[in-house]
DRENDREN-353974 format. One line per 3 residues: number of its first residue (from 1); their letters; for each residue y, z, x of C-alpha. Coordinates in pm, 1 decimal. Each point is the difference from the previous one (the first is absolute). Layout:
<sevos>
NUM) A) Y/Z/X ~ ...
</sevos>
This chain:
<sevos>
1) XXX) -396.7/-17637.7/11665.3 ~ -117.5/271.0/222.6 ~ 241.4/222.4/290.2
4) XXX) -80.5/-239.2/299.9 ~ 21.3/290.2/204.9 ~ 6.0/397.8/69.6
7) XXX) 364.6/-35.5/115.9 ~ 58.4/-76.5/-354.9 ~ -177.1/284.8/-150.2
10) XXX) 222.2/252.1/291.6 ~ 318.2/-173.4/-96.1 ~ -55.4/92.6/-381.9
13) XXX) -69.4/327.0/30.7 ~ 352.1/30.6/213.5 ~ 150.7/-119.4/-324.2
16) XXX) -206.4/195.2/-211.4 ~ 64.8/313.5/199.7 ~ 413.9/-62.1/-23.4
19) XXX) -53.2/-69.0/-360.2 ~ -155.8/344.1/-91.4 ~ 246.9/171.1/248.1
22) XXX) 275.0/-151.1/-205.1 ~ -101.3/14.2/-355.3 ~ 352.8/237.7/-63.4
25) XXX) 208.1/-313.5/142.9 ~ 105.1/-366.9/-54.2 ~ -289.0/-199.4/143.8
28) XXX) 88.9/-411.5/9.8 ~ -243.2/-242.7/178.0 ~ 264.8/-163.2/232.5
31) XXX) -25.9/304.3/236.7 ~ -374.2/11.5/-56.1 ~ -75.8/-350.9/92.7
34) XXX) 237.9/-11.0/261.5 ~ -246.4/288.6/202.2 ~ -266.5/-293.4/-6.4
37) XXX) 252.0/-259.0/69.9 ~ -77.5/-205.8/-308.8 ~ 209.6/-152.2/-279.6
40) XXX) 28.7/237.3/-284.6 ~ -163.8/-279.2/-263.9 ~ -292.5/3.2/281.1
43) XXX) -24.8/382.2/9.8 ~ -41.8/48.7/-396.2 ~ -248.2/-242.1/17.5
46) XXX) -178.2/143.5/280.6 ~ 13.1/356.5/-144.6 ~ -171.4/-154.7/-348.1
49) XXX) -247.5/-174.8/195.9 ~ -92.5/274.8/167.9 ~ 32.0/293.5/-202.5
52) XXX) -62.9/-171.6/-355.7 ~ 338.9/137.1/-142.4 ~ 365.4/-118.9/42.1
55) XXX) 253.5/211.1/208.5 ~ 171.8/97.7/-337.0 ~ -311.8/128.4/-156.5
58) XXX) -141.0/143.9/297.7 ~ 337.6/206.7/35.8 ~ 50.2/44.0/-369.2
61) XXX) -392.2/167.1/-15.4 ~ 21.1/198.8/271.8 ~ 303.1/214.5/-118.8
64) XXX) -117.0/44.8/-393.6 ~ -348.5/139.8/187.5 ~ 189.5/199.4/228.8
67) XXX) 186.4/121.0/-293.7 ~ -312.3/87.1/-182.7 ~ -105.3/158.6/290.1
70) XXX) 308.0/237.1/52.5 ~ -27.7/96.9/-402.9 ~ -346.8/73.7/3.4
73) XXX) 50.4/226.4/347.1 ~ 344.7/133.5/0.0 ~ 204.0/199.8/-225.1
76) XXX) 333.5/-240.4/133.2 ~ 216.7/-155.4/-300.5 ~ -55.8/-316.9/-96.6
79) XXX) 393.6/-71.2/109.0 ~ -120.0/96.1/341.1 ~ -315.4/-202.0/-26.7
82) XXX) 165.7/-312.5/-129.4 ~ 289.3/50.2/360.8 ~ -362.1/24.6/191.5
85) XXX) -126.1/-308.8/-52.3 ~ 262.3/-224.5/-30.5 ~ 122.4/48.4/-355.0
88) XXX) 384.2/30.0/-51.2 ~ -41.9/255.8/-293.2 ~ -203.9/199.1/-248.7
91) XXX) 47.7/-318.5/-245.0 ~ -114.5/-253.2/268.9 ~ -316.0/145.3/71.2
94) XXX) -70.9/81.0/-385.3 ~ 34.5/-355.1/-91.2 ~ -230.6/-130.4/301.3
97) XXX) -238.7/291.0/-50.9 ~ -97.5/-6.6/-378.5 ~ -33.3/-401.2/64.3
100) XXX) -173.2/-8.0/264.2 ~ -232.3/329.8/-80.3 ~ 38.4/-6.4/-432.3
103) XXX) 148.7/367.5/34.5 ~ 318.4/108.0/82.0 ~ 20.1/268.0/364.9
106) XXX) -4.5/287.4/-243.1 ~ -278.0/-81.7/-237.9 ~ -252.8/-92.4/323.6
109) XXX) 93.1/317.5/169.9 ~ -94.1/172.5/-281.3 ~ -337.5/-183.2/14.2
112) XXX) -26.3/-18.1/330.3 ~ -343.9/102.6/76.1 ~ -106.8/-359.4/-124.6
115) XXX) -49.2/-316.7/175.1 ~ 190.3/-296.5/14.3 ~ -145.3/-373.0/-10.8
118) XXX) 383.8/-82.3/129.5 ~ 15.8/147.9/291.4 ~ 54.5/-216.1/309.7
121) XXX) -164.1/136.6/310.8 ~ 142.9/-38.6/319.7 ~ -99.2/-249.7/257.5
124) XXX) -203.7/102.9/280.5 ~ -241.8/-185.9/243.2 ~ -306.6/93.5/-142.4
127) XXX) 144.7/-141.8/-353.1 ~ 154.1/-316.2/183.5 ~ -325.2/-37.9/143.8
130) XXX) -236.7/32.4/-278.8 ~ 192.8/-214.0/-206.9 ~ -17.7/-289.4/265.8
133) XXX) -361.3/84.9/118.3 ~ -188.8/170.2/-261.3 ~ 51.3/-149.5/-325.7
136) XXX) 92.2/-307.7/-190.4 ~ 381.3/-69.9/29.2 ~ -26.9/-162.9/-344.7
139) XXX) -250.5/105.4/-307.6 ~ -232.6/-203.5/-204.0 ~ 70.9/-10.1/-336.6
142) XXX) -285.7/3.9/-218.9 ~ -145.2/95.2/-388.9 ~ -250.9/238.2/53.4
145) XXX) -271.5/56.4/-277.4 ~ -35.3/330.7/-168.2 ~ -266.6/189.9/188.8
148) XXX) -161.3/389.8/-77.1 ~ -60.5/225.8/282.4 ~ -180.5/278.1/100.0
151) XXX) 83.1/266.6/287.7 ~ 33.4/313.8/133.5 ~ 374.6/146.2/-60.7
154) XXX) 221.3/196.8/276.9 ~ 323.1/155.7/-1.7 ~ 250.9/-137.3/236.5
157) XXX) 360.0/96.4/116.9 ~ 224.5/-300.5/-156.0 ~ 65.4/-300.3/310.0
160) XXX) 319.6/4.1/-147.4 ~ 100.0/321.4/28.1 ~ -218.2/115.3/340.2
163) XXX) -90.8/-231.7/311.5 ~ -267.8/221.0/67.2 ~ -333.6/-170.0/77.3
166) XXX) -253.7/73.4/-271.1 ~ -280.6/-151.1/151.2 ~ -191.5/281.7/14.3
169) XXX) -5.6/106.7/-315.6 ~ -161.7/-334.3/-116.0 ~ -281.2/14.9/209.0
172) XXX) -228.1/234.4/-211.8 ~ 56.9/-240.5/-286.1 ~ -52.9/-279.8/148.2
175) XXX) -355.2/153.2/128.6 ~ -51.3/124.4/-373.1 ~ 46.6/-372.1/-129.7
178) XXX) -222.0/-97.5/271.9 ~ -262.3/213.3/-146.0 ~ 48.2/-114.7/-338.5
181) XXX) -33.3/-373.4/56.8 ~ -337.7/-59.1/4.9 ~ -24.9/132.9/-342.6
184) XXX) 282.6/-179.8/-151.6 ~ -3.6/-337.7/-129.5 ~ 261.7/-208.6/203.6
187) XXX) 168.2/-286.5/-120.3 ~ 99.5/-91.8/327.1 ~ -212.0/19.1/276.3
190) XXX) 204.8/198.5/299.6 ~ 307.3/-4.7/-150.6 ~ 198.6/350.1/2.4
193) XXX) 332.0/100.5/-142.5 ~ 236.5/292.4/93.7 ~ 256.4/80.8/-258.2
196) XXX) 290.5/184.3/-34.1 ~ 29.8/172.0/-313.9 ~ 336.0/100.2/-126.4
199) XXX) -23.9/160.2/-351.9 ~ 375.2/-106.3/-48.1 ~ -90.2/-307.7/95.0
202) XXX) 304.9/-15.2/246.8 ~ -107.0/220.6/283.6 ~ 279.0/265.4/-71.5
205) XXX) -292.6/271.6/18.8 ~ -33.6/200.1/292.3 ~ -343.1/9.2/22.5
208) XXX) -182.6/-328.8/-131.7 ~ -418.3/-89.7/-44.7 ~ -182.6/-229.8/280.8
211) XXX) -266.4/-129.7/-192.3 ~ -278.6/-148.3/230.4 ~ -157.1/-257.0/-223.1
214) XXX) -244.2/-281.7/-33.8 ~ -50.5/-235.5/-347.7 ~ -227.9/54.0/-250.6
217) XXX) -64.0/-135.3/-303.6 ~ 243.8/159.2/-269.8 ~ -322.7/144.4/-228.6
220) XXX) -158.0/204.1/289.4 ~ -45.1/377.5/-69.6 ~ 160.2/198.9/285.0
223) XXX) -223.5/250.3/286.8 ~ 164.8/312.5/-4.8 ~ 275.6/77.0/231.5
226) XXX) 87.8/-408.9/-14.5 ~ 346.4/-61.4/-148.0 ~ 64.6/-364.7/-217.3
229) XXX) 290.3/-188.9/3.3 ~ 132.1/-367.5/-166.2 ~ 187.0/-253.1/180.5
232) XXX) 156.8/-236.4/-266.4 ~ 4.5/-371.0/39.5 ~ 363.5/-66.2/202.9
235) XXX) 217.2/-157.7/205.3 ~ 59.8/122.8/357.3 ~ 71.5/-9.3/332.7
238) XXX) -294.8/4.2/243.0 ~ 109.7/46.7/394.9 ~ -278.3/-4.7/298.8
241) XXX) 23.0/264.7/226.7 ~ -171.2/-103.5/327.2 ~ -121.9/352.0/88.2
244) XXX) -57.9/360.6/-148.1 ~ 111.2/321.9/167.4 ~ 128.0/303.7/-90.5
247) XXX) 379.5/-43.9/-69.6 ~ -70.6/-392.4/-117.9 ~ 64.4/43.3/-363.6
250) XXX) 313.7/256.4/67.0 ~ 139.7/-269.2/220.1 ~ -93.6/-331.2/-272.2
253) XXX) 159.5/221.2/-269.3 ~ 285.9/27.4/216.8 ~ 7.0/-370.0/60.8
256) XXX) -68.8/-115.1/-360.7 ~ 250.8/258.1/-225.5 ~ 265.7/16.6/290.7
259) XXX) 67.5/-391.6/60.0 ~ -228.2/-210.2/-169.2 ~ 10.4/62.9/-359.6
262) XXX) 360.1/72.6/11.5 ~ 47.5/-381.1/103.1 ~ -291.9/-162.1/-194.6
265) XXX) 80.5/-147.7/-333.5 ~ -242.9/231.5/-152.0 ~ 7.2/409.7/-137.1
268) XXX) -273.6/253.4/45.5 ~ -238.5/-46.6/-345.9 ~ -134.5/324.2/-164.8
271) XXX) -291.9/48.9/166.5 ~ -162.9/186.6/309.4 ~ -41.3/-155.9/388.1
274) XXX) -330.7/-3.1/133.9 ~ -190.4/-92.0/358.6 ~ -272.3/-293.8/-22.2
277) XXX) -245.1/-59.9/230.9 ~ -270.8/-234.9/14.7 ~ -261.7/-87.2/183.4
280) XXX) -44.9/351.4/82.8 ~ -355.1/87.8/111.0 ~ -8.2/195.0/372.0
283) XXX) 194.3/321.7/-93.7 ~ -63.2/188.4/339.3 ~ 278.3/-266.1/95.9
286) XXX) 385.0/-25.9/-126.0 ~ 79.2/-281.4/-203.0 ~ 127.8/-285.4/141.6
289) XXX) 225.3/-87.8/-258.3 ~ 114.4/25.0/-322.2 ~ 194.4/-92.1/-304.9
292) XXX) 343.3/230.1/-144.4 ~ 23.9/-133.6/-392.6 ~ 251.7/110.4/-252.8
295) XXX) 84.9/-86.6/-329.1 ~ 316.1/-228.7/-42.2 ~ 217.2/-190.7/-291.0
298) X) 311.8/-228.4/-12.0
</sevos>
C-alpha cells in the first residue's frame, strides 16, 4: 500500500516533528491521531504503513539514538540524559540502553567514537521519500553462491557514523577498475560490485574499505595495485534501488538498519554489505539502478 497522496506525507512529518520536540515527555497516540482526525487503531496503522515502524518503536528508537547522541557529544550525566529523552531515571535508561545498544550509557561513552548498527535515524522527507520512491519496500531473499573478487580498495568515512557524501572519493577507483577490466578474466560479463568492508565485521570502525569490484575466477594472480576479496556462499537480503546518486546508499542504510531489520524476522549475518550492478556497460552515464545486499540469518 502506497501514501495515496502528498497530504499524507505533510501530515506525517507534523507528527514526526511533535514527536522529536517531545522525546523528554509522555507521548500517547490518542492526541496524535486526533490532529488527523482519525481513530487511534487507524493512526498506528497508518504510521506503520507509512513509515515501516510502529509508533512504539519509532518513539522508543528515536530517544536511545538521541541518547547516544548526547553521550558521544556532551559531557551531561547520564541522570540528565536519561530526564532528556523521556527516561524517568538513571536505571530506566540503563536497562533500555544496554538492550537496545548491547552496552550500558557508560561503557558506549567510553567507546564512543564507534558506530552503531542500532541507531534509528530520524524521519525526514528525503528518507520518507526514498523509501516510497527509490527502493524496494520489501527485499528478496535469496542464497547467493560464493563468488571471488577483484578491485581497487578506498578508504571511506563510516555511513554509519558520517552522512557525508563520499562519492567523490570513489570515482578514481572506479576509473582504475575500468582500466583493469579488459585484462581481467570476468566471470560475469558487466556485472560490478561495491562493498563495504568493515574489518570488525560490524561497521563499528570509523573509517571502513569501499572495495570497487568485479568477479574473477578464485585462481587468478592479481595486477598490482588490485585488491582481492571472497564473498562466501549465503543467505541475504537483496533490495532494488531504482536510482543512484550521491546520498542513495546513506539514505538505504538509513532505511534498512533504522526500520526494516529491526521488524524483519531476521539478524544481520557476519559478513560485509556490498552494491551490485548489472548490466552496466555506458559509464559516462549514472546507473539506473541497483541492488543493496546484506548477509542475513534466523
Amino acid at each position: 500500500m502506497k501514501p495515496a497522496n502528498p497530504r499524507q506525507y505533510r501530515e506525517l512529518q507534523t507528527i514526526i516533528d511533535r514527536i522529536e520536540n517531545h522525546l523528554d515527555g509522555d507521548i500517547q497516540a490518542l492526541p496524535l491521531a486526533k490532529e488527523l482526525h482519525i481513530s487511534p487503531w487507524h493512526f498506528q496503522r497508518l504510521f506503520k504503513s507509512l513509515t515501516g515502524d510502529t509508533l512504539g518503536n519509532y518513539i522508543r528508537g528515536r530517544r536511545l539514538t538521541q541518547a547516544a547522541l548526547l553521550l558521544r557529544e556532551t559531557p551531561a550525566g547520564i541522570l540528565e540524559i536519561a530526564l532528556d529523552v523521556g527516561f524517568h531515571s538513571h536505571e530506566a535508561l540503563t536497562r533500555a540502553f544496554k538492550s537496545h545498544f548491547g552496552q550500558t550509557p557508560k561503557q558506549f561513552r567510553a567507546n564512543s567514537d564507534c558506530a552503531s548498527l542500532q541507531q534509528k535515524p530520524q524521519l525526514n522527507p528525503e528518507l520518507l521519500s526514498h523509501r516510497w520512491h527509490d527502493m524496494q519496500l520489501e527485499p528478496t531473499i535469496e542464497q547467493r553462491p560464493a563468488r571471488h573478487l577483484a578491485g581497487i580498495a578506498t578508504q571511506i568515512p563510516s555511513p554509519f557514523l558520517s552522512n557525508a557524501a563520499y562519492c567523490h572519493l570513489l570515482e578514481p577507483a572506479w576509473w582504475q577498475l575500468l582500466q583493469h577490466c579488459p585484462q581481467l578474466p570476468v566471470t560475469q560479463a558487466d556485472t560490478f560490485y561495491g562493498l563495504t568492508l568493515s574489518p570488525s565485521g560490524t561497521y563499528t570502525e570509523t573509517e571502513v574499505t569501499y572495495l570497487t569490484a568485479v568477479a574473477v575466477p578464485e585462481d587468478f594472480e592479481l595486477p598490482p595495485g588490485m585488491t582481492s576479496h571472497s564473498i562466501p556462499a549465503q543467505t541475504v537480503a537483496v533490495f532494488d534501488i531504482d536510482i543512484v546518486e550521491a546520498d542513495t546508499v546513506n539514505k538505504t542504510m538509513d532505511i534498512i538498519y533504522g526500520y526494516w531489520l529491526p521488524s524483519a524476522p531476521y539478524d544481520r549475518a557476519e559478513g560485509n554489505d556490498y552494491e551490485y550492478f548489472t548490466e552496466l556497460t555506458d559509464f559516462t552515464k549514472a546507473p539506473g539502478g541497483s541492488q543493496y545486499v546484506l548477509p542475513i540469518q534466523t
